[in-house]
C-alpha positions as CSV (number, residue, x, y, z in Angstrom):
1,X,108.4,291.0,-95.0
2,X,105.5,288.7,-94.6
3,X,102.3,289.1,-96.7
4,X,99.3,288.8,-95.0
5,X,95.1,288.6,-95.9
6,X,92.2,289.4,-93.8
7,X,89.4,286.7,-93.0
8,X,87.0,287.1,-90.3
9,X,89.3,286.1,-88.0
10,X,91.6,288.6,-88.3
11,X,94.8,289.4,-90.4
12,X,96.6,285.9,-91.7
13,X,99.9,286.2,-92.1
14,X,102.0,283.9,-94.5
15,X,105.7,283.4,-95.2
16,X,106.4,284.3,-99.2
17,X,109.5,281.6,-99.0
18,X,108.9,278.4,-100.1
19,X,108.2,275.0,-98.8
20,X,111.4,272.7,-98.7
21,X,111.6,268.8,-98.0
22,X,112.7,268.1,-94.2
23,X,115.0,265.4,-95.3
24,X,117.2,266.9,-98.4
25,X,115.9,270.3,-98.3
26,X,114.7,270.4,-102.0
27,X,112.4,273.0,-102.7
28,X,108.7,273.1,-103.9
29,X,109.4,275.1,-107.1
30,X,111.9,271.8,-108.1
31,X,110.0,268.7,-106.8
32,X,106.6,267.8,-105.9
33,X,106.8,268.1,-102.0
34,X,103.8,265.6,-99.5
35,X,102.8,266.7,-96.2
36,X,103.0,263.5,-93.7
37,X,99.9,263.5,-92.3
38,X,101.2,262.6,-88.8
39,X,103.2,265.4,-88.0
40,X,102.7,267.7,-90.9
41,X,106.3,268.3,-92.3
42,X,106.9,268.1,-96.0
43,X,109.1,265.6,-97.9
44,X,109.8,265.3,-101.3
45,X,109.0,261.7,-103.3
46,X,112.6,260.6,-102.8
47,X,112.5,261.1,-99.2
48,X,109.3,259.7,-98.2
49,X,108.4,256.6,-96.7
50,X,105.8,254.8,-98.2
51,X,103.4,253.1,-96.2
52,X,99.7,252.3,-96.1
53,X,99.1,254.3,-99.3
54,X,100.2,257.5,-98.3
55,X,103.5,259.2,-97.6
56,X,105.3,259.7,-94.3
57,X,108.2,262.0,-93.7
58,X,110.0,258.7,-91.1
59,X,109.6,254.9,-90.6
60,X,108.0,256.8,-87.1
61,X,105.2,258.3,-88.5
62,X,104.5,255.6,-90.5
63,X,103.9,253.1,-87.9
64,X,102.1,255.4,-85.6
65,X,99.6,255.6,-88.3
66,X,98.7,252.1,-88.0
67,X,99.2,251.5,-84.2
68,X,98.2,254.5,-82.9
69,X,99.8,256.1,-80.0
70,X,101.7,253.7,-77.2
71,X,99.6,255.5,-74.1
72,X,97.7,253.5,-72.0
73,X,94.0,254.8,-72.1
């Protein structure tokens, strides 16, 4: 059953299970897990790529860091 806290905005409800790695499906409670910061899924420190300082769950979101998106503005 999901937990849940109130804020202002309302009830927040949160899932007690934890986080796992996208790529090996390691848990949290084993490894220290990074949340790419262009899609927002978690991989753990063997998975991830690194790139530009930071770490990226595919070679995909790596580069779309540093070029940006391919649409024509």
């Amino acid at each position: 059953m999901a937990r849940g806290r109130e804020s202002r905005l309302g009830r927040v409800l949160y899932s007690p299970g934890a986080m796992e790695c996208v790529a090996c499906k390691v848990s949290d409670q084993d490894v220290r897990l990074h949340k790419c910061p262009i899609c927002f899924k978690w991989v753990c420190e063997n998975c991830a790529i690194r790139s530009y300082g930071r770490a990226f769950c595919m070679r995909k979101c790596a580069d779309q860091f540093f070029w940006g998106d391919d649409e024509d503005e």
